[in-house]
ROSE-4610 file (N, C-alpha, C; in Angstrom, 1 decimal, always signed):
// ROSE-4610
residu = [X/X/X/X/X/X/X/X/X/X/X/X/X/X/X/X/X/X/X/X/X/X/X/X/X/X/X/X/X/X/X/X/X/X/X/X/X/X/X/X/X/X/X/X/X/X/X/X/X/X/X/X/X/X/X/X/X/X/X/X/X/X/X/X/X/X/X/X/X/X/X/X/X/X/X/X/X/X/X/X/X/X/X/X/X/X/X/X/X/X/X/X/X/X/X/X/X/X/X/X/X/X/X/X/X/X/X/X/X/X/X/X/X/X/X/X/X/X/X/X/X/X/X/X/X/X/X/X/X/X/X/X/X/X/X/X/X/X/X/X/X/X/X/X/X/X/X/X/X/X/X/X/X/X/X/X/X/X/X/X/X/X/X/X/X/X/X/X/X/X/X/X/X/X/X/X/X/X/X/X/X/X/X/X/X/X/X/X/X/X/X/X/X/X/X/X/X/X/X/X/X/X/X/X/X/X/X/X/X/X/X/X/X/X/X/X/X/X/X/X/X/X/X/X/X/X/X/X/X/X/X/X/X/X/X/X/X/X/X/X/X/X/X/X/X/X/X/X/X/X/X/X]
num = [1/1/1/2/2/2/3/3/3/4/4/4/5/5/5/6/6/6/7/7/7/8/8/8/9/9/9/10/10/10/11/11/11/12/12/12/13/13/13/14/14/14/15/15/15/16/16/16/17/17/17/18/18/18/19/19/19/20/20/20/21/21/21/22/22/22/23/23/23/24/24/24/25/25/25/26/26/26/27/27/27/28/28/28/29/29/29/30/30/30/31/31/31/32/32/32/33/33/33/34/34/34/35/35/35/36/36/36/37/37/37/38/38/38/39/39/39/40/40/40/41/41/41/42/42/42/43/43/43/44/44/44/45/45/45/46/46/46/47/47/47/48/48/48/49/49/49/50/50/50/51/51/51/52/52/52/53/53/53/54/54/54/55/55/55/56/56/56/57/57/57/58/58/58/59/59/59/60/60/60/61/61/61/62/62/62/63/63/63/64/64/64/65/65/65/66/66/66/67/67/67/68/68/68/69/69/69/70/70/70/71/71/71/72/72/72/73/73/73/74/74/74/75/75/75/76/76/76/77/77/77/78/78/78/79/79/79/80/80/80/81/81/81/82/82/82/83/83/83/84/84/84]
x = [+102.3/+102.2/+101.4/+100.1/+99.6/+100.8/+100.0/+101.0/+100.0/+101.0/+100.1/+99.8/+98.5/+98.5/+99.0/+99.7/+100.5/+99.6/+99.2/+99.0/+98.6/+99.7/+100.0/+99.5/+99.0/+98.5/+98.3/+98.6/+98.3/+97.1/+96.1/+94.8/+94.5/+96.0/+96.3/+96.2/+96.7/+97.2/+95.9/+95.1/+94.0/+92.8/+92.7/+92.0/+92.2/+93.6/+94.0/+93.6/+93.9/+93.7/+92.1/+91.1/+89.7/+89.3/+89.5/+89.0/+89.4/+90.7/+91.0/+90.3/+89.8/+89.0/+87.4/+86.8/+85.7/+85.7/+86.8/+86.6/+86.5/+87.3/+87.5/+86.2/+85.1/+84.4/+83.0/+83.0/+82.6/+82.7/+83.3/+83.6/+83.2/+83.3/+83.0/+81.3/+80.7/+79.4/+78.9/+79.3/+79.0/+78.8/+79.3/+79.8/+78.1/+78.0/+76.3/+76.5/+77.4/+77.7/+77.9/+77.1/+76.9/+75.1/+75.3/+74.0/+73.6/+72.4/+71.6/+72.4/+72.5/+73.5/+75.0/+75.4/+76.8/+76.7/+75.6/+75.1/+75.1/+74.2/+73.7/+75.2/+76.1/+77.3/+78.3/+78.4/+79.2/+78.6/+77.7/+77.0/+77.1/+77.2/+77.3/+79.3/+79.8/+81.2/+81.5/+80.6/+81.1/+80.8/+79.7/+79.2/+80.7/+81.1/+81.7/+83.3/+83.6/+84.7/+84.4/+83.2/+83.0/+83.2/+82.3/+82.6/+84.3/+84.8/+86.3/+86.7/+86.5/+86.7/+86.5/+85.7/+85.2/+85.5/+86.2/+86.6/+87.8/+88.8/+89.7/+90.0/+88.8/+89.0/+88.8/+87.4/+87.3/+88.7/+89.7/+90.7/+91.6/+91.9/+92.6/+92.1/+91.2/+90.0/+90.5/+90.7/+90.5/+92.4/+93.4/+94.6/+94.6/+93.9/+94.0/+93.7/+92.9/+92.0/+93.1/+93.9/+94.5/+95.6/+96.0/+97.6/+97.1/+96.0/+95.5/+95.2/+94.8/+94.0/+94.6/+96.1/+96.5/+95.9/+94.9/+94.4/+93.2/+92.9/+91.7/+89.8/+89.1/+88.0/+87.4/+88.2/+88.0/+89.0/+89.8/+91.1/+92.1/+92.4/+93.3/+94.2/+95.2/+96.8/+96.5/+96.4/+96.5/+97.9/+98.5/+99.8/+100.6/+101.7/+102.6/+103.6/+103.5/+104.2/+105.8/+106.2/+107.5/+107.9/+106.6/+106.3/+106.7/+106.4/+106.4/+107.8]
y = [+92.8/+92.2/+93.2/+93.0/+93.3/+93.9/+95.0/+95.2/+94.8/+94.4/+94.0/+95.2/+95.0/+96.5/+95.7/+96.8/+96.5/+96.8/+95.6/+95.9/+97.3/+98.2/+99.1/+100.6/+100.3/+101.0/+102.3/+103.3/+104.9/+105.1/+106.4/+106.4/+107.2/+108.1/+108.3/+107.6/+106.4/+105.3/+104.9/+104.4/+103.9/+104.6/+105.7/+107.1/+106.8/+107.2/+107.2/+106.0/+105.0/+103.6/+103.2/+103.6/+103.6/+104.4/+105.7/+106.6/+106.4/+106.1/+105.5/+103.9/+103.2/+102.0/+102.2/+103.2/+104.3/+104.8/+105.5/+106.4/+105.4/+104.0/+103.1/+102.4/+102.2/+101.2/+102.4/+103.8/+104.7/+104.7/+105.1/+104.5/+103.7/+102.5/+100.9/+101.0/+101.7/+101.7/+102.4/+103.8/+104.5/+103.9/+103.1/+102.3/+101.7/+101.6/+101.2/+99.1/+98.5/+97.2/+96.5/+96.9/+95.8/+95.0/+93.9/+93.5/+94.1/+93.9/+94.1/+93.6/+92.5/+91.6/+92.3/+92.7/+93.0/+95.0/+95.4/+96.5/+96.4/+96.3/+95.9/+95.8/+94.4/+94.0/+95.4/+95.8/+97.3/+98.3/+98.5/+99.4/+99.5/+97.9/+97.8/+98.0/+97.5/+97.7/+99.1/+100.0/+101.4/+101.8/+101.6/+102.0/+101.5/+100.7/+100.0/+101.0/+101.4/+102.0/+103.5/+104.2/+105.5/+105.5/+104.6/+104.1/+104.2/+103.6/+104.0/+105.2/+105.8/+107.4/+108.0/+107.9/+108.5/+108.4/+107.2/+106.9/+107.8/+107.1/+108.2/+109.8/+110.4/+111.4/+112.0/+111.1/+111.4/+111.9/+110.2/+110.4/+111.6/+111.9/+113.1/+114.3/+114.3/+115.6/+115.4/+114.5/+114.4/+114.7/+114.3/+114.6/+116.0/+116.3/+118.2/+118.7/+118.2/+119.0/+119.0/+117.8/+117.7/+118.3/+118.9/+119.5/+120.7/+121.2/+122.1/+123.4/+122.1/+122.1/+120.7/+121.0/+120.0/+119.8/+120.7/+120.6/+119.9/+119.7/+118.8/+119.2/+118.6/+119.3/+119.1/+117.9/+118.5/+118.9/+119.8/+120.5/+119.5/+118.4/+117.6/+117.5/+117.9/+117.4/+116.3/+116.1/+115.0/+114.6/+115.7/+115.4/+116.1/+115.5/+115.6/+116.8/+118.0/+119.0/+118.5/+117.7/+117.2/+116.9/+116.5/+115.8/+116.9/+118.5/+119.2/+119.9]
z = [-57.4/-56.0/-55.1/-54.0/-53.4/-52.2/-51.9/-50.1/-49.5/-48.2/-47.0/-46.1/-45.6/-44.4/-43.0/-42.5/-41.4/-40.4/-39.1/-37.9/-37.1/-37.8/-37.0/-38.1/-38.8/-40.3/-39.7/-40.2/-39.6/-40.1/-38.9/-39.6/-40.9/-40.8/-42.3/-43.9/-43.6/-44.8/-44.8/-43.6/-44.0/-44.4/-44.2/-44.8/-46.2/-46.9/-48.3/-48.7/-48.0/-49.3/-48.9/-48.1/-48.1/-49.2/-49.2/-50.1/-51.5/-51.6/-53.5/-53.7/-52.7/-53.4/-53.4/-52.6/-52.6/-54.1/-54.8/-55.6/-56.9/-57.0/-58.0/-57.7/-56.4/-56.5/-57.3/-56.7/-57.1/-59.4/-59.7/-61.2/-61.7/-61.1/-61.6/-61.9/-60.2/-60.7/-61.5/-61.8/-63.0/-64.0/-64.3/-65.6/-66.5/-65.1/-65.6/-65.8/-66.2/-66.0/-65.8/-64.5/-63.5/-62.6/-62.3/-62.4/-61.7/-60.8/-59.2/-58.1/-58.2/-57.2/-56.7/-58.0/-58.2/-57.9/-57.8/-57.5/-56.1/-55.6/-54.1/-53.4/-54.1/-52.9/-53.3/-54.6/-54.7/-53.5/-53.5/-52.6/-50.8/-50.4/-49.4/-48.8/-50.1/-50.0/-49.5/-50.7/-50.7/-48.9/-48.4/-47.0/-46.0/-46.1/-45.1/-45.5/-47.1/-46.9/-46.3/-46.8/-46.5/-44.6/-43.8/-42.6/-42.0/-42.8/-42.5/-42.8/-43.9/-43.8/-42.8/-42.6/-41.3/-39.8/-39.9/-38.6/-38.5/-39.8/-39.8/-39.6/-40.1/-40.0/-38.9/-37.9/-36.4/-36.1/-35.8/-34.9/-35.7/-36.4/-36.9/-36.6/-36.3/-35.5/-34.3/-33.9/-31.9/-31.9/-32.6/-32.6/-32.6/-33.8/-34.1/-32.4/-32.2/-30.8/-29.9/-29.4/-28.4/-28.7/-29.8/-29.7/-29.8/-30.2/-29.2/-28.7/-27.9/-26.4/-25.5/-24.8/-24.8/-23.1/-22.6/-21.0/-21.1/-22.5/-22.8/-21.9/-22.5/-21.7/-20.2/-19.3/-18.2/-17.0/-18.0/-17.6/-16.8/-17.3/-16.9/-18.1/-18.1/-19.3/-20.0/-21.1/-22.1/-22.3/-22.6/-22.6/-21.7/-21.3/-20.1/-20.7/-19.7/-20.1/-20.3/-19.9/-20.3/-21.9/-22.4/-23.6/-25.0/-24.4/-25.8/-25.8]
């Protein structure tokens, strides 16, 4: 049985499960086995998961930054000194 991705998916989870269908779609084409067509739409797939990599790993960069540097860059609190 498939899991469902939740609404609320962390940019964690979706980092991991981008990059293990990246690395399975990555494999598949090694394989050599596949047509042009079936090439091409593998290819385009792979762009769209690497894309998500990426996104993910932005916001996990911009998290890292703000805990910090929690006065952020134009010295205004990101987070509320109450908060830590």
């Amino acid at each position: 049985m498939a899991k469902r991705k939740t609404a609320e998916a962390s940019p964690v989870a979706e980092f991991e499960h981008s990059l293990e269908q990246l690395e399975q779609l990555i494999e598949k084409m090694e394989l050599g086995d596949m047509t042009l067509e079936e090439s091409l739409a593998a290819y385009e797939r792979g762009v769209g998961l690497y894309r998500n990599c990426q996104v993910a790993l932005e916001q996990a960069e911009l998290r890292v930054r703000q805990l910090d540097d929690p006065e952020g860059a134009d010295g205004t609190p990101s987070l509320a000194s109450d908060d830590l």
